[in-house]
C-alpha positions as CSV (number, residue, x, y, z in Angstrom):
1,X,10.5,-11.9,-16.3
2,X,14.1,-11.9,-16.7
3,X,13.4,-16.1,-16.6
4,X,12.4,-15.6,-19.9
5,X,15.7,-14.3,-21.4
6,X,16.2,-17.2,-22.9
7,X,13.3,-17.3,-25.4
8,X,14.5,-13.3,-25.8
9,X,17.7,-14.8,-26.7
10,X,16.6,-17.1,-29.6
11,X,14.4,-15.2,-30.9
12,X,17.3,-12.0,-31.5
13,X,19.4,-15.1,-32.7
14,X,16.6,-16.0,-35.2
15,X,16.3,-12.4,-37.0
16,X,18.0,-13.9,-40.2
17,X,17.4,-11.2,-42.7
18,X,19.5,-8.9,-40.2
19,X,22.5,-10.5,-39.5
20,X,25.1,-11.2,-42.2
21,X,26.6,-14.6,-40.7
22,X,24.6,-16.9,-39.1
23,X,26.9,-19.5,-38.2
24,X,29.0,-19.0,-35.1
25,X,28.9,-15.2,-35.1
26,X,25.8,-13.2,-35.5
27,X,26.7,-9.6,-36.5
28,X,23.9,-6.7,-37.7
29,X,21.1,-5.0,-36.0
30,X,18.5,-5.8,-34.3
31,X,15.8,-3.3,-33.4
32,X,13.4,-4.6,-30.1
33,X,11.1,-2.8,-28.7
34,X,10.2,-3.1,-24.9
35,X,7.4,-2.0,-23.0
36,X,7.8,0.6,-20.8
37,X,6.5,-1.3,-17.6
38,X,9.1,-3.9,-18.8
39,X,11.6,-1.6,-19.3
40,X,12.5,-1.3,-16.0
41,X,13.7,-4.6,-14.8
42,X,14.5,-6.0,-18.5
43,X,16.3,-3.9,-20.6
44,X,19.5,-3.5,-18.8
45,X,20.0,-7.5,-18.3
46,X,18.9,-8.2,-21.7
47,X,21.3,-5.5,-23.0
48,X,24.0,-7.1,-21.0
49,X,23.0,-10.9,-21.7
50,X,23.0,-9.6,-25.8
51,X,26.5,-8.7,-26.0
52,X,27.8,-11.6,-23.9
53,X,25.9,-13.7,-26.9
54,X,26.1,-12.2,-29.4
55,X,28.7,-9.5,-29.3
56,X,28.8,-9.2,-33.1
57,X,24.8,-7.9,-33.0
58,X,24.2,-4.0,-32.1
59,X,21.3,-3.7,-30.2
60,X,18.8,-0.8,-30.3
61,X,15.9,-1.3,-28.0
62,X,12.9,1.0,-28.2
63,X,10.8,2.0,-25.0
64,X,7.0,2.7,-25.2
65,X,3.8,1.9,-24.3
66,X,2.6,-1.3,-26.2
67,X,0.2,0.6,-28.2
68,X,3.0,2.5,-30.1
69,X,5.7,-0.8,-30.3
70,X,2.6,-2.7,-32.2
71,X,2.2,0.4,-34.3
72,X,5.8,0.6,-34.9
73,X,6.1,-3.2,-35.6
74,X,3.0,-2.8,-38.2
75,X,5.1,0.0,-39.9
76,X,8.8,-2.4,-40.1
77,X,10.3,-0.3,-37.8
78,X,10.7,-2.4,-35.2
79,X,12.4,-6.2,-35.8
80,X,10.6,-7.6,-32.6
81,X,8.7,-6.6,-29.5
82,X,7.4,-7.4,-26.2
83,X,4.2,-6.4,-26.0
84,X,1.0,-7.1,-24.3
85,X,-1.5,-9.0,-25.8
86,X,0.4,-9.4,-29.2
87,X,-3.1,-10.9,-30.6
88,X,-4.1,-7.6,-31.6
89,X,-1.1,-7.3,-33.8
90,X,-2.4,-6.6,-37.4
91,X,1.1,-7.7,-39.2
92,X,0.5,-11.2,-41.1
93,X,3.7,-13.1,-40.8
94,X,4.7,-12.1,-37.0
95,X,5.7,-14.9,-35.2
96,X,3.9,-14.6,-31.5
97,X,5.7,-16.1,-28.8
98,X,3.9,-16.3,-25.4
99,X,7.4,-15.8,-22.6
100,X,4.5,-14.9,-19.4
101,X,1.5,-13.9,-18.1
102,X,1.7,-11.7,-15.8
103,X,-1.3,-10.8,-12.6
104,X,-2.6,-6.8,-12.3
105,X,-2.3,-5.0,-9.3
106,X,-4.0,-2.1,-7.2
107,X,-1.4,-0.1,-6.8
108,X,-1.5,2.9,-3.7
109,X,0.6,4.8,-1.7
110,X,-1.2,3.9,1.4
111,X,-1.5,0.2,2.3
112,X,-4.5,1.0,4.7
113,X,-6.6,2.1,1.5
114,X,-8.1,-1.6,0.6
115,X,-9.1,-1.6,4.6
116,X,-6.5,-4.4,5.0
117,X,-7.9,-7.1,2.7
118,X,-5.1,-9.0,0.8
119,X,-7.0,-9.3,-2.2
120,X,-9.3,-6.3,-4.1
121,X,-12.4,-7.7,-6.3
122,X,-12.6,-5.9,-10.1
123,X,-16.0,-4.7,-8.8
124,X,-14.1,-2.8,-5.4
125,X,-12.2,-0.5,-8.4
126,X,-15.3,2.1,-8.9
127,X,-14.2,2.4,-4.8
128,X,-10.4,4.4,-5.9
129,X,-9.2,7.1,-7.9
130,X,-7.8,5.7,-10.7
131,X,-4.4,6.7,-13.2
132,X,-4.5,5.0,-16.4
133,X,-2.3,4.9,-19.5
134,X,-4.0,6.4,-22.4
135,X,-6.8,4.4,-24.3
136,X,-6.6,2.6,-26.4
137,X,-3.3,0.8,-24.2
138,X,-3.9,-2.8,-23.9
139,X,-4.2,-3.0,-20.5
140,X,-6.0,0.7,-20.6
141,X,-8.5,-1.5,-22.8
142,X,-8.3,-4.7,-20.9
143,X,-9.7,-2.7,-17.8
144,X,-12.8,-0.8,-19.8
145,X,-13.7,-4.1,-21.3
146,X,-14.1,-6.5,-17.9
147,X,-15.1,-3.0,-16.0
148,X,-17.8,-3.1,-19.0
149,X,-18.8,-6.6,-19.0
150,X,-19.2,-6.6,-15.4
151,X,-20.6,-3.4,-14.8
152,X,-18.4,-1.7,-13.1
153,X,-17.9,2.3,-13.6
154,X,-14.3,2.8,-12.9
155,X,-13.4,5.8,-11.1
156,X,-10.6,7.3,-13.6
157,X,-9.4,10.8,-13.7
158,X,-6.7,10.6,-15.2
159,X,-4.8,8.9,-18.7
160,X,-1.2,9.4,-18.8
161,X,1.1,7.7,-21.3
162,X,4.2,7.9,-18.9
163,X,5.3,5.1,-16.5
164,X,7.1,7.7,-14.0
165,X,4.1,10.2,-14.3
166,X,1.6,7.3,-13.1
167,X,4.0,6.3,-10.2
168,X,4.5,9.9,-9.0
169,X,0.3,10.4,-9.1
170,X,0.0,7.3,-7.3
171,X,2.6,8.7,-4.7
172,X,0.0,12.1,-4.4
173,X,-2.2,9.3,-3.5
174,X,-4.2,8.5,-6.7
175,X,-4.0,4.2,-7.5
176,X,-3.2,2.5,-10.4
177,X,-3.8,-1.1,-12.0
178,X,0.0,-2.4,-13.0
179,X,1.7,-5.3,-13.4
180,X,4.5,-5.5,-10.4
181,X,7.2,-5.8,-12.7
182,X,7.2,-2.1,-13.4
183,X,7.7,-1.1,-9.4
184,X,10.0,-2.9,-8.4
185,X,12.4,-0.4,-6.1
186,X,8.8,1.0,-5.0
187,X,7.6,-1.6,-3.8
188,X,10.9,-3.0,-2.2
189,X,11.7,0.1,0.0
190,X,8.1,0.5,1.2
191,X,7.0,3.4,-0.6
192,X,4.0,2.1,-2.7
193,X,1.6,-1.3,-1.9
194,X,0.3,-3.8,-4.1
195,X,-2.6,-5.1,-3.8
196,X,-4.2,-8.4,-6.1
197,X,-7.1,-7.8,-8.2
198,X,-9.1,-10.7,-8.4
């Protein structure tokens, strides 16, 4: 993820209609919003890499879930985003810039819960006690859609719109399906596992 700065970059550059000189200088502000399971490994470099830019350009950056930045985006309140699945924006002249596709994980406390495999099939999720963001989240979505088409009944007792909430369930032994982006210090010291869904 932070690879992708770059395209982050330009595109802050780019917001014309809020900065008052363009040429060598950039100054204004710039209002990005950031999804919380991005949040944690972004917005601290990308605040940084800003001001060493464009020191002229005050940065406000917005965390939530991607359901509320597209909302926010729709209503102008937001300049740009990262989001998740951007397609389902409903704003006619947003520029939609693909930076990475990122791989879903099962997420545990134990590592022995997937019986040692290295891999968990979508169909092996009805097996785990799932903690979701709150539908309609894209990935929320993504997951009722493909558990749906496949015919899987997911297993989910909870929906929680709060990164740290999920993590601490997930520590009280209930899983999640994340992206690893969002866990990194978890997963570095040993405390959760991370399984690929296939």
């Amino acid at each position: 993820l932070l690879s992708h700065f770059g395209t982050i970059l330009n595109e802050i550059g780019r917001t014309r209609e809020l900065v008052q000189d363009l040429t060598r200088n950039p100054t204004g502000e710039v209002r990005l919003g950031v999804t919380t399971t991005a949040a944690r490994a972004l917005t601290a470099p990308l605040v940084a890499k800003v001001h060493e830019h464009y020191p002229g350009i005050t940065l406000r950056v917005v965390e939530a879930m991607s359901g509320t930045l597209s909302q926010a985006l729709q209503r102008d309140s937001l300049d740009l985003s990262i989001l998740y699945e951007p397609k389902l924006l409903e704003v006619d002249d947003a520029d939609l810039i693909p930076i990475l596709t990122e791989d879903l994980f099962l997420i545990s406390r134990d590592k022995n819960i997937v019986k040692n495999r290295k891999v968990v099939s979508f169909s092996m999720l009805e097996e785990f006690q799932l903690v979701l963001p709150c539908y309609p989240n894209v990935l929320t979505k993504l997951l009722y859609d493909v558990a749906a088409k496949r015919g899987v009944k997911l297993n989910v007792k909870f929906e929680i719109d709060s990164l740290s909430s999920i993590i601490e369930l997930v520590n009280s032994d209930f899983c999640a399906v994340l992206p690893l982006v969002c866990l990194g210090r978890e997963l570095e010291d040993g405390r959760l596992a991370a399984t690929p869904i296939a």
